[in-house]
C-alpha positions in Angstrom: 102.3 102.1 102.6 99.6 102.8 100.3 99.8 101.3 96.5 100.7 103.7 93.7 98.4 104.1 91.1 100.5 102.0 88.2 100.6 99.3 90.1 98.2 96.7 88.4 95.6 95.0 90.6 95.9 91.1 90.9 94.1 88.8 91.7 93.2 84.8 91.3 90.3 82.6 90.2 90.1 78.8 90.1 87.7 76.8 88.8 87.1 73.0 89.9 90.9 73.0 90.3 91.4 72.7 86.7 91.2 76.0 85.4 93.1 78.9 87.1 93.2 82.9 85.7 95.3 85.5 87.2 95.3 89.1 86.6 98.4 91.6 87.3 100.7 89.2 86.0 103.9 90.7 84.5 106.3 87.7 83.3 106.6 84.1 83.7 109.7 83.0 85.3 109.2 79.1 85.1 107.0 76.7 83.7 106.7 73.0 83.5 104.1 70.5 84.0 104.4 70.6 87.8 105.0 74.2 88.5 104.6 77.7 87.0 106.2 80.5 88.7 105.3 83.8 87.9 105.7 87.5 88.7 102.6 89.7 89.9 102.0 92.7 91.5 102.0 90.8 95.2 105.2 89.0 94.8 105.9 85.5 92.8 103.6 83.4 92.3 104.4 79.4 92.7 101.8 77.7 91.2 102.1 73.6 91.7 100.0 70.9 89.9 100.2 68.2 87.3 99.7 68.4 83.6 99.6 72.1 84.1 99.7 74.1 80.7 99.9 78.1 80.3 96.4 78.4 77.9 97.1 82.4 77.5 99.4 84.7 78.7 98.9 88.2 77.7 101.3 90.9 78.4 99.3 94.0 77.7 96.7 92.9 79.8 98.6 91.0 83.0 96.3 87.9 82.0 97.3 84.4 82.4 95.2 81.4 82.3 95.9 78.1 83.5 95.2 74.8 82.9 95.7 71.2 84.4 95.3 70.2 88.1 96.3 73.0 90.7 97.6 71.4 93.7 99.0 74.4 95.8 99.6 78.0 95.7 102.6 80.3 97.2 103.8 83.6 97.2 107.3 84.7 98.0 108.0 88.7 98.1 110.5 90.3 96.0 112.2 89.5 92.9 114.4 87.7 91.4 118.0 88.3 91.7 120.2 90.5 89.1 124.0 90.5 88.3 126.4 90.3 90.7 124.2 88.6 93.1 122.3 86.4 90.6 126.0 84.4 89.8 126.8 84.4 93.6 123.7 82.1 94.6 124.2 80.0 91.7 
């Protein structure tokens, strides 16, 4: 199934483990100083660490840059769930 053409591109960069940017990012979810989860144009993104910090974040662009020590990256598919099934798995 090919891509449409609004779909933004995404990709990741880290640098020295300290420094991570991402573009086709289109909200945070979740952040603390162990783990930012996000939404890109893959799937969420799970990003785990310590002392992590969100630097930027810019909506119009899909840029987000990271900060602190990146231990681990995951992706899960999908999003997150909506009404009626968002209260029954709480």
């Amino acid at each position: 199934m090919a891509q449409t053409a609004s779909a933004k591109a995404h990709s990741l960069h880290i640098e020295n483990r300290s420094r991570l940017t991402a573009s086709g990012v289109t909200r945070v979810d979740f952040f603390s100083e162990t783990l930012i989860t996000v939404q890109t144009a893959d799937g969420r993104l799970h990003i785990k660490g310590e002392g992590l910090y969100i630097e930027n974040m810019s909506a119009e662009t899909g840029e987000l840059l990271v900060k602190g020590r990146v231990l681990a990256l995951s992706y899960t598919d999908g999003v997150r769930p909506t009404g009626v099934l968002k209260r029954l798995l709480k």
